[in-house]
N, CA, C and O atoms as a GROMACS GRO file, in nm:
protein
  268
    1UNK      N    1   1.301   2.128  -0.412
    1UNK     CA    2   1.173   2.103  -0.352
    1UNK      C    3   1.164   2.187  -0.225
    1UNK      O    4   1.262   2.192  -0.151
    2UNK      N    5   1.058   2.249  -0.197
    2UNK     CA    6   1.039   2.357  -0.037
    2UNK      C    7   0.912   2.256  -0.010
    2UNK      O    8   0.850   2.211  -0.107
    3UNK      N    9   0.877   2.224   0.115
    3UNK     CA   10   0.786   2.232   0.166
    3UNK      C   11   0.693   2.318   0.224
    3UNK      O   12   0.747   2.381   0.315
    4UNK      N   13   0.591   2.342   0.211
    4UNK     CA   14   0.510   2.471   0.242
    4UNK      C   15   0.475   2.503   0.374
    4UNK      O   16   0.492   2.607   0.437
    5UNK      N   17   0.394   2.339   0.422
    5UNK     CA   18   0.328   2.307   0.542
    5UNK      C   19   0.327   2.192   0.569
    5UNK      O   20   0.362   2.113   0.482
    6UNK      N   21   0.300   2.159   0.654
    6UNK     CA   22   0.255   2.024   0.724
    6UNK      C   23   0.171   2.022   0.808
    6UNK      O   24   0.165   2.084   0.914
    7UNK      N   25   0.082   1.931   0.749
    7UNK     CA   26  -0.066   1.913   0.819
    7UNK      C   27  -0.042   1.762   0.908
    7UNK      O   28   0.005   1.664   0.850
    8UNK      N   29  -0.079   1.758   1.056
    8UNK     CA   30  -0.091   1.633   1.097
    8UNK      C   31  -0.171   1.631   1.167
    8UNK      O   32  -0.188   1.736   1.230
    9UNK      N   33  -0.281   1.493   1.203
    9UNK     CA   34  -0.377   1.498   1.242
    9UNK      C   35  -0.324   1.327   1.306
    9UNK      O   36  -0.254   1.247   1.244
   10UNK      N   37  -0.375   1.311   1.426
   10UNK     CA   38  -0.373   1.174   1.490
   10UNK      C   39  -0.239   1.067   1.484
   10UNK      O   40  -0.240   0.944   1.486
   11UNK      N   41  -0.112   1.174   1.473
   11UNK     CA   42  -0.028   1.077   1.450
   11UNK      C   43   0.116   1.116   1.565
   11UNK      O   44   0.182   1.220   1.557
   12UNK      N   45   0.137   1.019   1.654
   12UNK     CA   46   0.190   1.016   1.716
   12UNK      C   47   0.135   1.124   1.842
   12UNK      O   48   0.026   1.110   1.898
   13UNK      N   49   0.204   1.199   1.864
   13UNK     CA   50   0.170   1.330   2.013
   13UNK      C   51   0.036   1.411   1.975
   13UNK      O   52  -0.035   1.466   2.059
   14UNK      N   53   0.012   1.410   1.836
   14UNK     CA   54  -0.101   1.507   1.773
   14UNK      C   55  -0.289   1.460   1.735
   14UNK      O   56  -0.364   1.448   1.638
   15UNK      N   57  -0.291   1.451   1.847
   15UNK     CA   58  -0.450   1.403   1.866
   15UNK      C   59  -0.504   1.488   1.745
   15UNK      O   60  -0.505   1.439   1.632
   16UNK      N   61  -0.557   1.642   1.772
   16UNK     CA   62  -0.570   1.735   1.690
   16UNK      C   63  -0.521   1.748   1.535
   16UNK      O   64  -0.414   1.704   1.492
   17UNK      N   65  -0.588   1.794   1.485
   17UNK     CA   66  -0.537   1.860   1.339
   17UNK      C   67  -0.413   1.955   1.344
   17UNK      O   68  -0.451   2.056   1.403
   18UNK      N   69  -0.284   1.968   1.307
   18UNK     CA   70  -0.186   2.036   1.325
   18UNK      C   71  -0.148   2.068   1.217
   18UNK      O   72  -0.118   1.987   1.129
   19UNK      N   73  -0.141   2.256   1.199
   19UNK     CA   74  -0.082   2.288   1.074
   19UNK      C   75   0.108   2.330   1.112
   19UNK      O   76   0.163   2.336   1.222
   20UNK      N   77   0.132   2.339   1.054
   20UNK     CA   78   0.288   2.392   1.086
   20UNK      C   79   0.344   2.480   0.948
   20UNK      O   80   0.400   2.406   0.868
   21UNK      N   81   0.341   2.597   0.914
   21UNK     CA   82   0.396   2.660   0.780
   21UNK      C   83   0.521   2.633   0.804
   21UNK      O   84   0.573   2.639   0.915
   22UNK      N   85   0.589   2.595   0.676
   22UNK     CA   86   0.750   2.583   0.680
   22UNK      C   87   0.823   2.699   0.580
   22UNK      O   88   0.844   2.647   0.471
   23UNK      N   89   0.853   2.798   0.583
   23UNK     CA   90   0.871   2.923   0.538
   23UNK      C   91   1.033   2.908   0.484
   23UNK      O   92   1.129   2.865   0.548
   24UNK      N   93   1.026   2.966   0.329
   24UNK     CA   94   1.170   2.982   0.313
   24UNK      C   95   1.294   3.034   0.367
   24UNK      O   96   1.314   3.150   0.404
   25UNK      N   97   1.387   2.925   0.369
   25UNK     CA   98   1.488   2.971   0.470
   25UNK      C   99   1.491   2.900   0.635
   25UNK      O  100   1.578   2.884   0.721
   26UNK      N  101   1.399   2.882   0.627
   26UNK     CA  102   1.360   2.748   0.716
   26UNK      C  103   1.484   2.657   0.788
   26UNK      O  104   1.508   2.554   0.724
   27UNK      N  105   1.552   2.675   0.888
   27UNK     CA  106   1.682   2.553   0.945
   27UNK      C  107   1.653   2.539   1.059
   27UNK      O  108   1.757   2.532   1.125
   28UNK      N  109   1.477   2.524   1.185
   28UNK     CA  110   1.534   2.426   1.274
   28UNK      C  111   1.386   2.457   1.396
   28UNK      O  112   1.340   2.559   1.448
   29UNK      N  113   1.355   2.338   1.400
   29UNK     CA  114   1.213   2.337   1.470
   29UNK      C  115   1.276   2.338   1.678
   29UNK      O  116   1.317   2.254   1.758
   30UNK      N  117   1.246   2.480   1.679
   30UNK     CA  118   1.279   2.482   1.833
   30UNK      C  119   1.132   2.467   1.929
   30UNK      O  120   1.020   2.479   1.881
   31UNK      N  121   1.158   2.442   2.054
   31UNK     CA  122   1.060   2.376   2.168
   31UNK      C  123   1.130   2.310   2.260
   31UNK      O  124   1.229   2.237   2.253
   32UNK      N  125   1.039   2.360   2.378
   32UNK     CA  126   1.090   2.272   2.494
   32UNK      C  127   1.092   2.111   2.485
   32UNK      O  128   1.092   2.051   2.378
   33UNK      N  129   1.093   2.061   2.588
   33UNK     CA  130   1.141   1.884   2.621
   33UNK      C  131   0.955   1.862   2.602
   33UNK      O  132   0.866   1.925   2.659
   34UNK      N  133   0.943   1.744   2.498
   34UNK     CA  134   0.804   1.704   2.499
   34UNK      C  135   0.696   1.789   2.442
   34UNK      O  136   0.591   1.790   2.506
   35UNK      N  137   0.705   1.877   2.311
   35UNK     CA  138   0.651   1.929   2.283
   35UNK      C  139   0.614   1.906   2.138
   35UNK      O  140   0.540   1.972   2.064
   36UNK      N  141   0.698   1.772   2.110
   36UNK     CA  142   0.673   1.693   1.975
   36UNK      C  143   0.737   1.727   1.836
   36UNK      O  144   0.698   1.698   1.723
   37UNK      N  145   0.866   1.810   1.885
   37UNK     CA  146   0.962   1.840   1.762
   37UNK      C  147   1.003   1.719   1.673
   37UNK      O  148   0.996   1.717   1.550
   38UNK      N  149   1.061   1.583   1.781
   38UNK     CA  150   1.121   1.500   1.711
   38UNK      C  151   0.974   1.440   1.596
   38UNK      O  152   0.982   1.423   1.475
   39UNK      N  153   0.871   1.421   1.668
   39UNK     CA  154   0.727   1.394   1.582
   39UNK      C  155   0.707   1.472   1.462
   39UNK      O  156   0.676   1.411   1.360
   40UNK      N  157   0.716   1.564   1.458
   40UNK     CA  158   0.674   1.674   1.383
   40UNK      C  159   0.815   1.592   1.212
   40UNK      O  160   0.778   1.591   1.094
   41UNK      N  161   0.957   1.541   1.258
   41UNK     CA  162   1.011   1.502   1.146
   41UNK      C  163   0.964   1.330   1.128
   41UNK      O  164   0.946   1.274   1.019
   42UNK      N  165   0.950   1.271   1.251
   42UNK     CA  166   0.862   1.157   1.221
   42UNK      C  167   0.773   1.155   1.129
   42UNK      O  168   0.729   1.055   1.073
   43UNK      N  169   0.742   1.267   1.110
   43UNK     CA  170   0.563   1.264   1.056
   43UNK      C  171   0.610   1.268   0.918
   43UNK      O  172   0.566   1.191   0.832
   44UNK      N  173   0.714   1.371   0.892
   44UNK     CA  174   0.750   1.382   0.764
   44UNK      C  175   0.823   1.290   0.653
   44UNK      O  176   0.798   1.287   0.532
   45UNK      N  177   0.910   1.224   0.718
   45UNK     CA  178   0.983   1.057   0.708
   45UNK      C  179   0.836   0.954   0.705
   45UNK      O  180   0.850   0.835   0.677
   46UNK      N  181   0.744   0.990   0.726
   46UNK     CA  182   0.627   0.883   0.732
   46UNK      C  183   0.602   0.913   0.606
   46UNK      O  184   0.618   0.822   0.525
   47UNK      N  185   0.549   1.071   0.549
   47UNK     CA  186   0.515   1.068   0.409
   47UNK      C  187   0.615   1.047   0.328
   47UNK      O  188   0.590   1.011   0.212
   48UNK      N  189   0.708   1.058   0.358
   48UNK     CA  190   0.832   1.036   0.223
   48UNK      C  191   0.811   0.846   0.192
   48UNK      O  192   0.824   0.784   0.086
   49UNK      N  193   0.771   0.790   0.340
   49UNK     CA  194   0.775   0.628   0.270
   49UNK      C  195   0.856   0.573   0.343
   49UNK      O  196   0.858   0.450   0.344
   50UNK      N  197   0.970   0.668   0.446
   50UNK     CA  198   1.010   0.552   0.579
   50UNK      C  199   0.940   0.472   0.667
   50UNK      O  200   0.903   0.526   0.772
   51UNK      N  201   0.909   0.338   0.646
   51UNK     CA  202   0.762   0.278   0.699
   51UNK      C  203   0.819   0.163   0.778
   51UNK      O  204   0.750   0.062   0.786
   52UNK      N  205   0.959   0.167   0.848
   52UNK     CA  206   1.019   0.117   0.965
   52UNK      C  207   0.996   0.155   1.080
   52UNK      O  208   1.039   0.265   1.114
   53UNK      N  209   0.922   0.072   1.173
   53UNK     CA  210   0.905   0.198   1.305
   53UNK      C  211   1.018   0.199   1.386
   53UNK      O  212   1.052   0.308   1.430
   54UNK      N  213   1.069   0.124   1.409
   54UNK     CA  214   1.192   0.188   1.463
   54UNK      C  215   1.258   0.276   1.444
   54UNK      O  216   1.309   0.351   1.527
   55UNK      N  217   1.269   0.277   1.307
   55UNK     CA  218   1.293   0.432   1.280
   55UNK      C  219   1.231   0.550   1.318
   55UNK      O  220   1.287   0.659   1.332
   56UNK      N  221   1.121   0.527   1.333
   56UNK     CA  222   0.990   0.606   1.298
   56UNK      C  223   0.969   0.637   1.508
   56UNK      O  224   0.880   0.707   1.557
   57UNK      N  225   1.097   0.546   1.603
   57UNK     CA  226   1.084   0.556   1.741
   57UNK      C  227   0.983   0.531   1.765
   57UNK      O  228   0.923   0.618   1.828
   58UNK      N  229   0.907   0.401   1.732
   58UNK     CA  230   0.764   0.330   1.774
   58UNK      C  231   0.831   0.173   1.743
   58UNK      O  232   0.926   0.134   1.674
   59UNK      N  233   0.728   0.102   1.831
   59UNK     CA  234   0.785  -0.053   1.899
   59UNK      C  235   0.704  -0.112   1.732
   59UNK      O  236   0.762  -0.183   1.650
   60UNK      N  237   0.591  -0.068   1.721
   60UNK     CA  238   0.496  -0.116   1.589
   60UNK      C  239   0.476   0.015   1.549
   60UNK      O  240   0.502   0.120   1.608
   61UNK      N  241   0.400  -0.017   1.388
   61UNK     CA  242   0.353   0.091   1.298
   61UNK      C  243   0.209   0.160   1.390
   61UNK      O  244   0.181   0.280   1.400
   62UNK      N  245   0.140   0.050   1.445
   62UNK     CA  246   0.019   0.095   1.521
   62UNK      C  247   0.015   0.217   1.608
   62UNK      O  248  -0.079   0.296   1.619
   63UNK      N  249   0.149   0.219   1.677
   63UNK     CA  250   0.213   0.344   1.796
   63UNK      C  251   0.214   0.476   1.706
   63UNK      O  252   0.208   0.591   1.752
   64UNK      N  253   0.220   0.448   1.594
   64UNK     CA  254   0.188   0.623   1.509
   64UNK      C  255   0.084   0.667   1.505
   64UNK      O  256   0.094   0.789   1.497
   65UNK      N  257  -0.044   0.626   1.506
   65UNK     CA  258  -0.132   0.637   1.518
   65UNK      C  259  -0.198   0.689   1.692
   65UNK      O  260  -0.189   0.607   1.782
   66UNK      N  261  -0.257   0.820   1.718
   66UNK     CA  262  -0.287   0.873   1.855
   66UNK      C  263  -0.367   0.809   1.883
   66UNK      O  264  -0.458   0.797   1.801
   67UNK      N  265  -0.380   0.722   2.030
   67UNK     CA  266  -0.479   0.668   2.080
   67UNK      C  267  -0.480   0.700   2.222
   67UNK      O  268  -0.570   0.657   2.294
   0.00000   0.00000   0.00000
């Protein structure tokens, strides 16, 4: 399985619509402190169906959601 892209929109740090291409060969989302790397695999563990927020580093499911 490759993933292509990831689209996120309103979930967690990402108010905005966010595309991200994930390109073959692909090993490792770099960025400074607070720029929403760890989010960016949150987001992806959200679509696979990890639906624990603690896992997910939110107190409730509601905290995934940008407000």
């Amino acid at each position: 399985m490759h993933i292509k892209k990831i689209s996120v929109r309103n979930f967690k740090s990402f108010a905005k619509r966010v595309e991200i291409p994930i390109y073959e060969g692909f090993t490792v989302i770099s960025g400074p402190n607070g720029s929403g790397k760890s989010n960016i695999i949150d987001s992806i563990l959200f679509c696979l169906g990890l639906s624990h927020s603690t896992k997910l580093r939110a107190d409730r499911l509601t905290d995934l959601i940008y407000s």
